[in-house]
N, C-alpha and C positions, 0 to 999 in steps of 0.2 A: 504494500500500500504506500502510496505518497505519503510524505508527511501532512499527518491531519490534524491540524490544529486547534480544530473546532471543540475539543472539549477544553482545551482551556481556554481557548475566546470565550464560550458559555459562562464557565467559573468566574473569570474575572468581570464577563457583562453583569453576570447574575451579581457580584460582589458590590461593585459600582452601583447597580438599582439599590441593593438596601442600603448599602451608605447615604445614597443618594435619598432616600423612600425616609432614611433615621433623621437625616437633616433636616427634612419638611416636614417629617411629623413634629421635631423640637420645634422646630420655627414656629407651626401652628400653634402648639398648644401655647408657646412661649405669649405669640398676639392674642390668641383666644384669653389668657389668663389676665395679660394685663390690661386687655377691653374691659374685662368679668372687675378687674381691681379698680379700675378706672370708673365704672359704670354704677361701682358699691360706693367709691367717696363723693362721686358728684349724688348718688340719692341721700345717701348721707349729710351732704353739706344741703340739699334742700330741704331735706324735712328739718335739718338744724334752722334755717331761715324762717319756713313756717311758723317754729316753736317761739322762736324770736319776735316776728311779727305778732303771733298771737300775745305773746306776754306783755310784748309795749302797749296793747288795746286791755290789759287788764284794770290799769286803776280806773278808767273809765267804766267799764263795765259794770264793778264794784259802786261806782258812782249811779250809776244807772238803779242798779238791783236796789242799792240803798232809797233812791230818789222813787221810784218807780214801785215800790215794796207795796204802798196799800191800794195802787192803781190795780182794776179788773183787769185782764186778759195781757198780763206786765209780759209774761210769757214772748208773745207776738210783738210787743214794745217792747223789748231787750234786743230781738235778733232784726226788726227793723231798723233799731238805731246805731249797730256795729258793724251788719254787710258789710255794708260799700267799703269799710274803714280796711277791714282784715281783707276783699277783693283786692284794693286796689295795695298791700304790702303784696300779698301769694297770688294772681294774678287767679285765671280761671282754678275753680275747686270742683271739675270734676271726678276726677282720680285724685284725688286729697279729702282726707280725713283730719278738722281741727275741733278738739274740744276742751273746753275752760272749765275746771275746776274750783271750790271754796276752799278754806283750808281742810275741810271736813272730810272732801273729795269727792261730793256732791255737784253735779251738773250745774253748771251754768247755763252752757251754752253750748252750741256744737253743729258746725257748719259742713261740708263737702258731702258726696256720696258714697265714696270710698264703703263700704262693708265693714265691720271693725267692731270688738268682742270690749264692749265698754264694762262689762261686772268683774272680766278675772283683771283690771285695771285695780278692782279694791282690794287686793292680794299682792299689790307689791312690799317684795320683802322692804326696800330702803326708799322709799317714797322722796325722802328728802335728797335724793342724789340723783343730779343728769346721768342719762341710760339709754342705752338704743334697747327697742324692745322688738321683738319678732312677731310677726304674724302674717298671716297668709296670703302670699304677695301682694307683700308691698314691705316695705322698712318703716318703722313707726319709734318715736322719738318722743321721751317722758323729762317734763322739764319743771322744775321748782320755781316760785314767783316771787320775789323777795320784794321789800319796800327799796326804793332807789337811795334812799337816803340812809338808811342802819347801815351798819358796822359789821364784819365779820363776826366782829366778839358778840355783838348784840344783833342781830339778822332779826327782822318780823316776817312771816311768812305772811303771802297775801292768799297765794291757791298754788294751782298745778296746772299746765299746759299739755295736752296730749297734740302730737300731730303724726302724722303717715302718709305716706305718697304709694301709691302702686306701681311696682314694676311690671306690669304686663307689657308694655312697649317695650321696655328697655330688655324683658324676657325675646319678646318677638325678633329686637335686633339681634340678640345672642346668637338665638337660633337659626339667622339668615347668617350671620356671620361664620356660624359653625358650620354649616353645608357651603359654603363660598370656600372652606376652608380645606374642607374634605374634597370638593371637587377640584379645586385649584392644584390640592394634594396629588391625587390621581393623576389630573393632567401632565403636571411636574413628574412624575415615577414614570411614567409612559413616555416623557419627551427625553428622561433622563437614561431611559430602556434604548432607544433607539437612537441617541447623540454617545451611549457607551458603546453601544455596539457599534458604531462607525469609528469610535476613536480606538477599542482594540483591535479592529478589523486594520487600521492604520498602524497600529503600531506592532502587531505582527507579520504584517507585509515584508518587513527586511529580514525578519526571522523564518518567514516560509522561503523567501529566495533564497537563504543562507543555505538550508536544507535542500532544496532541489539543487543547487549548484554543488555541494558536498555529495549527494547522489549520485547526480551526472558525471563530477570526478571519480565519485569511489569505482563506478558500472567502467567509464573510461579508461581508467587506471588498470584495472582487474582484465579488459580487454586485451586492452596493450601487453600486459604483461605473460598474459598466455604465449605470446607468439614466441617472443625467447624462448621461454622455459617447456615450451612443445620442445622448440628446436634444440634444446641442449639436451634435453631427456633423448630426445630423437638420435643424436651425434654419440652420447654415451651408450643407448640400446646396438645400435649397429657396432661400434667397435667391439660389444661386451659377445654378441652377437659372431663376428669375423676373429673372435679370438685375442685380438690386439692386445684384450688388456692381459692377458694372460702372459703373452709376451713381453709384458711390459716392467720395466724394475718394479719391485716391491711399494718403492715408496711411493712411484706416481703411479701405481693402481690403485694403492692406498687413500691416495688424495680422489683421484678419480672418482673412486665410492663414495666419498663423504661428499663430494660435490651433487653425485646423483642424488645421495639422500637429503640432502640439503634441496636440490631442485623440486624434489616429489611435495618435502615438508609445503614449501614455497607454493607447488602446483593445488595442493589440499586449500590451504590459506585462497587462496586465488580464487580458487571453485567456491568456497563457502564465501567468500566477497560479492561473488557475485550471485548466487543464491540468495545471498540477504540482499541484493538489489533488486532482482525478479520480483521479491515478497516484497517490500515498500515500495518496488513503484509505481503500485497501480492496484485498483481493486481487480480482487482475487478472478483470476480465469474459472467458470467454472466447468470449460467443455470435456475438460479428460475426469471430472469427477464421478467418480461412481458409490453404487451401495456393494456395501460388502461387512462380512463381519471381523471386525478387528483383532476378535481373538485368533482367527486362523494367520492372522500376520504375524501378530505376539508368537505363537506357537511357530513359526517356520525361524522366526529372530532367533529365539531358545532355539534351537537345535543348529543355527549357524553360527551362535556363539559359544558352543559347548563346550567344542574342541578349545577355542581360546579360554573358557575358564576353567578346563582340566589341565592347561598348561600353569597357567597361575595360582596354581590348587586352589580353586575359588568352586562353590558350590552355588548353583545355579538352579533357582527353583521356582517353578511356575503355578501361578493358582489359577484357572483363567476360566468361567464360567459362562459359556456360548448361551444363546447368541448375544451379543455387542455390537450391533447393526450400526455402522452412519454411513456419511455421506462426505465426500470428501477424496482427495489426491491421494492415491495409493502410496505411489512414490516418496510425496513428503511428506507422510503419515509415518511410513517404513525409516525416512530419516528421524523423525521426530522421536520415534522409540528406542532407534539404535544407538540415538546419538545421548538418549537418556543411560541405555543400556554400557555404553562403552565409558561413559561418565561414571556411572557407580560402580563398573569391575575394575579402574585404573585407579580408585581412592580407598576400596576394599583388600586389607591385609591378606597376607596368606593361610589358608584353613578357613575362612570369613564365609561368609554367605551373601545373593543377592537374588533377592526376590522380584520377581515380577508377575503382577495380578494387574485382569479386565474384567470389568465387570458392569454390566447396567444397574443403576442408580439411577430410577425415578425415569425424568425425560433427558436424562444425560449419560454417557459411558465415560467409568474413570477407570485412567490408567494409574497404578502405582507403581514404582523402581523402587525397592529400600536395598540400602548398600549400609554395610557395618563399618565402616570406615570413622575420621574422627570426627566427621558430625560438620555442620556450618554456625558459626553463631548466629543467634537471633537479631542480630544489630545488620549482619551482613546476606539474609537472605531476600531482601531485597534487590541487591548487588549483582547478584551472582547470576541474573543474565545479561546484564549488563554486555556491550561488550568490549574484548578485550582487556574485559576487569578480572583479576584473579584473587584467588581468595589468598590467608596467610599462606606459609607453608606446609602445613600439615595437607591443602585441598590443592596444593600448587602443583602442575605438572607439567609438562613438554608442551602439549596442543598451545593454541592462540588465544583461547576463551573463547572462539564463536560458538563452539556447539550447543550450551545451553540458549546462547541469543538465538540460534538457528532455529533453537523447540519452540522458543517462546514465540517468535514469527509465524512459525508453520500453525502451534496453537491459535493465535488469533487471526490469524487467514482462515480458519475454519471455526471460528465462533467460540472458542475455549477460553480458558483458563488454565492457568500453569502456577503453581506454589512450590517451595520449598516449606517442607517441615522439619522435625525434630524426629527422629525412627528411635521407638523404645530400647533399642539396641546400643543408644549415642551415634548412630550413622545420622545418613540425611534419604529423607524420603520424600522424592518428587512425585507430587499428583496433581496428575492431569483432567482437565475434565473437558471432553467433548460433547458438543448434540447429539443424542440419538437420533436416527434415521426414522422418517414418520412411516 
């Protein structure tokens, strides 16, 4: 497959939205909060004004009640002679609640339409102290009346001032503010959704051409390099072929061999160069794929790998439970296993054991290798297909490191999964897991 770097374009778009999505919901609620504080002190400071207004119209009032005291219907003659007065301080008293208390705490008077619980008023705990008081929207404000001319030390009480104003508007702008803010929200995450993903689509740009040009050289490079290393393998098989070397002093046969094995190592390297260029660079071919059962490949691997692990007194044992049906490249399926299989018999000690089991699991077939060898650490089994990465030296060995990169390509060219574990043994056990074949 080409390099596809669409799941971490996703990652970092998705990342960017909720950064982006954290910072507008802060913003919002930051303005929703200080509208909500804003919108408490200015009803605050009005019904403070009201309470004000009414209390400056107190000693008249008082004046009134007194003057007005044995007059019929004083009632009607009280509140027509103070209207206009307390209108034109608190302007319209629709949505406003003002009422004037005696010292007793007995109704005077009491103007606006506002709605408002005037009995549990005779239940205040500290009557004698300014207080905002609650009730049912609106903000309501309890105020003491003192004479203008006593003294702190000597204070005359004259009455009590109730006022309250309703927040039902000032509720309604909340509300319109809050949906302005939710939707504004939205629109910002969706415009922040689609300017991220344009700007990691930009800024991955140089990093997807990095990788196709590093492809193009590696496929290049791996091309080129066949042609020598045919031709010198080529010039050592014919001489080794007509005798020559046999002829040849000791010491430049000698070299001559180490040059051949040197060439083959080289020609190996080459072949798996460009095998792992085949697999990135382009989605998977699937015309030479077939169904077939995996375990009859497992079983043909075991018996051509026998003879090499009866040379390594390495015991070799198969658990393999047909049928294991997929779908997928015979070929590099057959590397994918061998390359596991030649992996766990060159880190497996002598007298050791290496297991190999197939087996269907659910809608997947897993392959497992366990090799008794010293094991991978847990820090570095991520690593270890990596490639050209090797492990310490206990897992270090001649090859290049492509072959487990090799599995792990061939795996996800057929929809797998590949892991390193921990094998009860302290070996390491690689399991594979492919599609089963529907």
């Amino acid at each position: 497959m080409e390099p596809d770097l669409s799941r971490i374009r996703w990652k970092l778009t998705g990342r960017y939205v909720l950064i982006s999505a954290f910072v507008l919901l802060v913003f919002g609620i930051a303005v929703f909060l200080e509208v909500s504080r804003a919108r408490s002190a200015l009803l605050r400071e009005q019904v403070q004004q009201l309470a004000s207004a009414a209390a400056s119209q107190m000693p008249l009032i008082l004046h009134e009640v007194e003057e007005y005291s044995h007059l019929p219907n004083q009632q009607l003659q009280l509140e027509s002679g103070h209207v206009a007065l307390l209108e034109s301080r608190a302007s319209a008293l629709e949505n406003k609640k003002i009422v004037l208390f005696d010292k007793d705490r007995q109704i005077l008077s009491q103007f606006g339409k506002l709605p408002a619980d005037l009995k549990a008023l005779q239940s205040l705990r500290n009557p004698n102290e300014r207080q905002f008081l609650a009730v049912p929207n609106g903000v309501a404000y309890w105020r003491p009346v003192y004479l203008r001319d006593s003294t702190a030390a000597n204070r005359e009480l004259e009455g009590y001032v109730f006022s309250a104003v309703s927040t039902a508007t000032t509720d309604r702008e909340l509300v319109r503010l809050r949906n302005g803010l939710m939707v504004g929200g939205a629109v910002g995450a969706i415009a922040a959704a689609v300017l991220s993903q344009w700007m990691v689509s930009s800024s991955l740009k140089p990093i997807r051409d990095q990788l196709h040009r590093l492809i193009r050289f590696t496929s290049d490079a791996s091309h080129e390099l066949r042609h020598p290393l045919t031709a010198i393998l080529a010039v050592i098989g014919t001489a080794r072929e007509r005798g020559q070397l046999d002829r040849a002093e000791p010491e430049l046969s000698q070299k001559i061999n180490r040059i051949d094995q040197a060439t083959a190592e080289m020609t190996r390297l080459v072949e798996d160069l460009l095998l792992l260029t085949r697999l990135d660079r382009a989605a998977p071919d699937q015309q030479h794929w077939q169904h077939f059962d995996l375990c009859e490949l497992a079983e043909d691997l075991a018996a051509l790998y026998q003879d090499r692990a009866s040379s390594q007194q390495l015991h070799l044992h198969c658990e393999l439970k047909p049928p294991a049906m997929v779908h997928g490249h015979p070929d590099q399926l057959r590397r994918l296993v061998s390359n596991l299989l030649v992996n766990a018999m060159q880190f497996t000690p002598a007298g050791g054991a290496v297991t190999l089991q197939v087996q269907l699991q659910g809608q997947q077939v897993m392959v497992v290798i366990e090799d008794e060898g010293p094991g991978i650490p847990s820090d570095q089994r991520r690593l270890v297909f990596e490639r050209f990465w090797q492990a310490d030296a206990a897992r270090s060995g001649p090859n290049a490191g492509l072959g487990l990169s090799i599995a792990r390509s061939i795996t996800q060219v057929h929809g797998g999964l590949i892991e390193a574990q921990s094998a009860p043994s302290g070996g390491c056990r690689m399991v594979v897991l492919l599609p089963a074949a529907a």
